[in-house]
C-alpha positions in Angstrom: -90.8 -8.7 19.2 -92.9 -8.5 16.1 -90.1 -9.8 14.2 -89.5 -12.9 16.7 -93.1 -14.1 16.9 -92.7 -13.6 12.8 -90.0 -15.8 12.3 -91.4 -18.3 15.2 -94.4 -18.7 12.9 -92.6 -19.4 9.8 -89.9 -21.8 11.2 -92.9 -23.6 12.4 -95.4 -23.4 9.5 -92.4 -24.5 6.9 -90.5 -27.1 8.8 -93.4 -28.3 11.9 -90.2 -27.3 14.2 -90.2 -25.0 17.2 -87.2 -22.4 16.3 -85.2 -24.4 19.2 -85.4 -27.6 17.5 -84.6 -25.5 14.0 -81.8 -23.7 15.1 -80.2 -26.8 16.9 -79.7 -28.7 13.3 -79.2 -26.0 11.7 -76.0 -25.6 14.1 -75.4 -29.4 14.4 -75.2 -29.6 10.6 -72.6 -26.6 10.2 -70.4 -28.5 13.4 -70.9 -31.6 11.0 -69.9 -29.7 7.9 -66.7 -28.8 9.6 -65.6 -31.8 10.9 -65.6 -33.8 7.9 -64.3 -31.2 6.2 -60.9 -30.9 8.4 -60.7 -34.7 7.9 -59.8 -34.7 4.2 -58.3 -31.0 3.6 -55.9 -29.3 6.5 -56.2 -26.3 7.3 -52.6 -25.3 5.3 -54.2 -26.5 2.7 -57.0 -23.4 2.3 -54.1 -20.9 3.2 -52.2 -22.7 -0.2 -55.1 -22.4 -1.8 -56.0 -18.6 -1.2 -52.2 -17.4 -1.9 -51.9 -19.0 -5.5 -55.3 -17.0 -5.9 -53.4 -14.4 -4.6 -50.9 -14.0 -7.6 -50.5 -10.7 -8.8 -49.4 -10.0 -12.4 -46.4 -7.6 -12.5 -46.4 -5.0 -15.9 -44.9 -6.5 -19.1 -41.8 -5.6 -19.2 -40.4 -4.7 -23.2 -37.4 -7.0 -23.1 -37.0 -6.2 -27.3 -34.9 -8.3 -29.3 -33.8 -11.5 -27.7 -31.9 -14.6 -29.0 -33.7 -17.8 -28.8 -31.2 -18.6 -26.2 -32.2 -15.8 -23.9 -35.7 -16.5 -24.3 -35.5 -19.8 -22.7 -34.7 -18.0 -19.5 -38.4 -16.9 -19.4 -40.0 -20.8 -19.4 -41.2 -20.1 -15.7 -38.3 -22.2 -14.1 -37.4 -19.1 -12.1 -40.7 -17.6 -10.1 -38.8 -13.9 -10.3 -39.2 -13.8 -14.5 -42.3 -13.0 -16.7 -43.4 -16.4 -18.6 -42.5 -15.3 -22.0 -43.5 -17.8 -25.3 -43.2 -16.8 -29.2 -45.5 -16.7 -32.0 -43.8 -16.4 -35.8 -40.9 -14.5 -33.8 -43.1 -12.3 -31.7 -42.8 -12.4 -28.2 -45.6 -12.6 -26.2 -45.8 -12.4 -21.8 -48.1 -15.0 -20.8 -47.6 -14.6 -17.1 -51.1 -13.6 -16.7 -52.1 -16.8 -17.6 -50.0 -19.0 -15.3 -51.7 -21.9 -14.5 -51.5 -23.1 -18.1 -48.2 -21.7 -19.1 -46.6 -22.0 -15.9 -44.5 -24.8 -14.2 -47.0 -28.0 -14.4 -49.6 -26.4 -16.7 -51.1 -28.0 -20.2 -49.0 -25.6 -22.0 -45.9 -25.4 -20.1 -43.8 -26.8 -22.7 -44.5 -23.8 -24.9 -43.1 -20.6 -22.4 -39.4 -19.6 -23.2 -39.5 -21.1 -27.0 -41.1 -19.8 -30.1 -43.9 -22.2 -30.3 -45.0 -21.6 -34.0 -44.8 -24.8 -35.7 -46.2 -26.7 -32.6 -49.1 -24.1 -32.7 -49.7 -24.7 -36.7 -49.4 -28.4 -36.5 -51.5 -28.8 -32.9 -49.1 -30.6 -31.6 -47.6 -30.8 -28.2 -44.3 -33.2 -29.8 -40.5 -31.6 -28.6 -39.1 -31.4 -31.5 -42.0 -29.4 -33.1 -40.9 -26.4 -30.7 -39.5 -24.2 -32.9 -40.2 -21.0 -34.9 -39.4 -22.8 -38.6 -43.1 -22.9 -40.9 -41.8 -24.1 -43.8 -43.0 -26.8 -45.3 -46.5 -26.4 -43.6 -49.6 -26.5 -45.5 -52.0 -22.9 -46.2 -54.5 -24.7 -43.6 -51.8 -25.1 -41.0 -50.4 -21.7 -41.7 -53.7 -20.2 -41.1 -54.1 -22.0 -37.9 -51.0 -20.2 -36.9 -52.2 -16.9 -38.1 -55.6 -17.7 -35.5 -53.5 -18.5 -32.9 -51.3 -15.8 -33.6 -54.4 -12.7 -33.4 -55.5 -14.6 -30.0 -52.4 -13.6 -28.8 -52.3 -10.3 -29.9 -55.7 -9.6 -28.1 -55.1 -11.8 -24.9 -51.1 -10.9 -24.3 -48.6 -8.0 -24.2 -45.9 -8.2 -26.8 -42.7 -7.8 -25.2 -40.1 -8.2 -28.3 -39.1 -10.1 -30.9 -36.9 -13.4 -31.6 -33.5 -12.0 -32.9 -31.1 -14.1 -34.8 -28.1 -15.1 -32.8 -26.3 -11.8 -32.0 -23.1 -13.2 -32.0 -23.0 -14.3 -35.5 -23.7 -10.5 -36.2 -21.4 -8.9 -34.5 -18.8 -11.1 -35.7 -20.2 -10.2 -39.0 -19.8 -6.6 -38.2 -15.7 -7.3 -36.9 -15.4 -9.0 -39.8 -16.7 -6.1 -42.7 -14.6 -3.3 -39.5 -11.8 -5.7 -40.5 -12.2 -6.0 -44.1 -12.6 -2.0 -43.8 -9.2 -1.3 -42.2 -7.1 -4.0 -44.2 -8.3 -2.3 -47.2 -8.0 1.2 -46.1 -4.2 -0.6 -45.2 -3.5 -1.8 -48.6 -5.0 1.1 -50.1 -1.9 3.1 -47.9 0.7 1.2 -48.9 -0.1 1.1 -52.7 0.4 5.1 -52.6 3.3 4.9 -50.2 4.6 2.2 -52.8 4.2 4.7 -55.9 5.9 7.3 -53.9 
């Protein structure tokens, strides 16, 4: 009872209320509260709204060396994949940071490409999207090489940007090839001096 006749006294010494009146607007105003607030956002709308707080970030996965071509399969277009961008051929998992570098964010255009010379150059232009620095200046360089060690700290690397495989392994047919059409010739010159 102590603590009733307390909080009686204060209600009415602060706000010149009796504790009926007080506690009738303070529940009149949280009715009020609620009512204008279901008017402008549904009640879906807070469940939307808590599960995209709700993402979890999966482990980096170590893809290792990928072709340009199978790193755009990591721009966020399917929800199952890692967002995945490049810096100067390194490969960096962004997924942590989503909302910039997923579908619809500021950086969006940047995940499944090696964004180097867009990073240099500040620039947010298409055909800046690639991994080719020449030509840029030492102070555009070294605005790459800052954006490169905040990526480093912030993000896992995942791999590296390989060059296209299949020009390589045709390169390696081609030297197998060369290899057994000499070893051929080199037969049928000492069948030919027998």
């Amino acid at each position: 009872m102590a603590l009733w006749s307390t909080l009686t006294e204060t209600i009415n010494h602060y706000t010149g209320l009796s504790p009926a009146a007080f506690f009738t607007i303070v529940a009149l105003m949280v009715v009020t509260y609620k009512v204008v607030c279901s008017m402008f956002v549904a009640a879906e709308d807070y469940v939307a709204v808590k599960k995209s707080n709700e993402f979890v970030a999966r482990e980096p996965v170590q893809l290792g060396d990928v072709t340009e071509e199978e790193l755009r399969a990591y721009d966020g277009s399917d929800p199952n994949k890692p967002l995945l961008m490049a810096i100067k051929g390194q490969i960096y998992d962004v997924s942590r940071s989503r909302m910039f570098y997923g579908p619809g964010g500021p950086y969006a255009l940047f995940t499944g490409r090696d964004a180097s010379r867009a990073l240099a150059l500040m620039s947010f232009d298409p055909k800046d999207l690639t991994g080719n620095i020449e030509g840029l200046s030492d102070s555009e360089l070294e605005v790459l090489q800052d954006w490169e060690y905040k990526f480093m700290e912030k993000y896992v690397k995942v791999g590296q940007i390989f060059p296209n495989r299949n020009n390589n392994e045709n390169e390696v047919e081609a030297s197998k090839t060369d290899g057994n059409e000499s070893q051929e010739n080199i037969t049928e010159g000492i069948e030919d001096s027998k």
